[in-house]
C-alpha positions as CSV (number, residue, x, y, z in Angstrom):
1,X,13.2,15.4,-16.2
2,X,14.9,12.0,-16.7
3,X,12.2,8.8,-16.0
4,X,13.6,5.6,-15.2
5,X,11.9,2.2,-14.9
6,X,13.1,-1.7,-14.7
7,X,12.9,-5.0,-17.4
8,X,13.7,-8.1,-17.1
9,X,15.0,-9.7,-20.5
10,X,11.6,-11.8,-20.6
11,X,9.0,-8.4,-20.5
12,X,11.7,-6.6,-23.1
13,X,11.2,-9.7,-25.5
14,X,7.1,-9.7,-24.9
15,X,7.3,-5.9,-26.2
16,X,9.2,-6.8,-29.2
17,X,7.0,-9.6,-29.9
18,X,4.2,-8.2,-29.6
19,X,4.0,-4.8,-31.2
20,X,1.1,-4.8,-33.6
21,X,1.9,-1.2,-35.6
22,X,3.5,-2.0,-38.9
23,X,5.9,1.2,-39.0
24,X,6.7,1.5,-35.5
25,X,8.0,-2.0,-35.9
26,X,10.2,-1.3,-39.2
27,X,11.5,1.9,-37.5
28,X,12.5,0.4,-34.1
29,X,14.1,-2.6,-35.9
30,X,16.1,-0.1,-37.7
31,X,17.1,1.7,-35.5
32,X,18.2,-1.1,-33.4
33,X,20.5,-2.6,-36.3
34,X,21.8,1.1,-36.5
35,X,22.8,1.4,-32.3
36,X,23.4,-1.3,-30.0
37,X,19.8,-2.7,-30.0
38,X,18.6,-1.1,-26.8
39,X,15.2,0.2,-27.9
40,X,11.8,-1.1,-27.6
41,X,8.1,0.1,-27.8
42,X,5.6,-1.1,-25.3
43,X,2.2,-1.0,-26.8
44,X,-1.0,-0.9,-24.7
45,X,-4.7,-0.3,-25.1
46,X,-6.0,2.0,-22.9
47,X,-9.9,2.4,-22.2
48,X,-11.4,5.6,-23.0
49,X,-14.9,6.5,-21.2
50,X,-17.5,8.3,-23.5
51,X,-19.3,11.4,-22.0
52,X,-21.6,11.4,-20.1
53,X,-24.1,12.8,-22.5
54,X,-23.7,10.0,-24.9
55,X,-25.2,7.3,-22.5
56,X,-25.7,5.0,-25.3
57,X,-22.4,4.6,-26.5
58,X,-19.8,2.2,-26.0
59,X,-16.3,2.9,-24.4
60,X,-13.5,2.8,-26.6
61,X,-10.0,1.7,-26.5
62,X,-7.3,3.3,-28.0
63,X,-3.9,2.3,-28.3
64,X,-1.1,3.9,-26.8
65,X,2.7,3.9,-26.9
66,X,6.4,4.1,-24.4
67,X,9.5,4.4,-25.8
68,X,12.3,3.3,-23.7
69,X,16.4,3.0,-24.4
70,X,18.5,0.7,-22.5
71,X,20.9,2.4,-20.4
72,X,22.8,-0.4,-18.5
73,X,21.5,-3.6,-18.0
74,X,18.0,-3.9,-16.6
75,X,17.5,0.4,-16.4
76,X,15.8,1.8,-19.0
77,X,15.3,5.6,-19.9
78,X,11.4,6.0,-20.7
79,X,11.4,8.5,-23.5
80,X,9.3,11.9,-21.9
81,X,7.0,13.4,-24.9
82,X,5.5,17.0,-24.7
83,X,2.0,17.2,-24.3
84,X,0.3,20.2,-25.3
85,X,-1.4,21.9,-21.9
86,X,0.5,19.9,-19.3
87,X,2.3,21.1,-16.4
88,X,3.3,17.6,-15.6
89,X,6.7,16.9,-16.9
90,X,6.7,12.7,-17.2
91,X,4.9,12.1,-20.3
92,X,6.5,8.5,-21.5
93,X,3.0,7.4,-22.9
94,X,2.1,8.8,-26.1
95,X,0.3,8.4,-29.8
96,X,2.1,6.0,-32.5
97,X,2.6,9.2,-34.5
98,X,4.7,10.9,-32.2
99,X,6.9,7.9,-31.9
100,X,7.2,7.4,-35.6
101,X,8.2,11.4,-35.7
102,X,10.9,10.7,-32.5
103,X,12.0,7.3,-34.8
104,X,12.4,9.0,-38.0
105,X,14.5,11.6,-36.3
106,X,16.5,9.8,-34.4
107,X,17.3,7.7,-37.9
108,X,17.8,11.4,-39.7
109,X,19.7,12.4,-37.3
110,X,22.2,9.2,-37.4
111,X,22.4,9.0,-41.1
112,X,23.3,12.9,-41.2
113,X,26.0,12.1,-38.6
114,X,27.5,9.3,-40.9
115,X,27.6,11.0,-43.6
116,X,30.0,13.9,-42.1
């Protein structure tokens, strides 16, 4: 199933600016200087609650990423990941390692096509 959401150029630049993951960053600037520069990651920490049983520890936060391609103008296609388990067919938000695996084959797959 196709997900669609809306960006104004100001939140597109925030995500750019502000992606703290090293490799994600390299890749998606790559890949951008390869296409017409549509992509971008939004990064965001989400809070995860401990069990129950561990009363005495602290909640966590773990970061999390989107993927999303420009499609025309402010529209942009939010990337749908398969989650192991799921029955629910919108997965846009994700681990940086399956974005890194979607980015290096995305590039893969463009190089491969250049070279034919």
């Amino acid at each position: 199933m196709t997900a669609f959401t809306y960006f104004n150029d100001s939140e597109v630049k925030h995500h750019r600016e502000n992606l703290s993951h090293p490799l994600i960053r390299e890749l998606i600037d790559e890949l951008n200087e390869q296409t017409d520069g549509g992509w971008f990651v939004e990064e965001r920490s989400r809070y995860a609650p401990q069990p129950r049983w561990k009363f005495w520890a602290e909640p966590t936060t773990r970061k999390v990423y989107s993927l999303y391609r420009n499609t025309h103008s402010v529209e942009y296609q939010c990337i749908n990941f398969y989650v192991d388990g799921s029955d629910w067919s919108i997965n846009i938000t994700t681990s940086a390692d399956k974005i890194i695996a979607y980015l290096y084959g995305y590039l893969g797959g463009l190089a491969r096509a250049k070279s034919q």
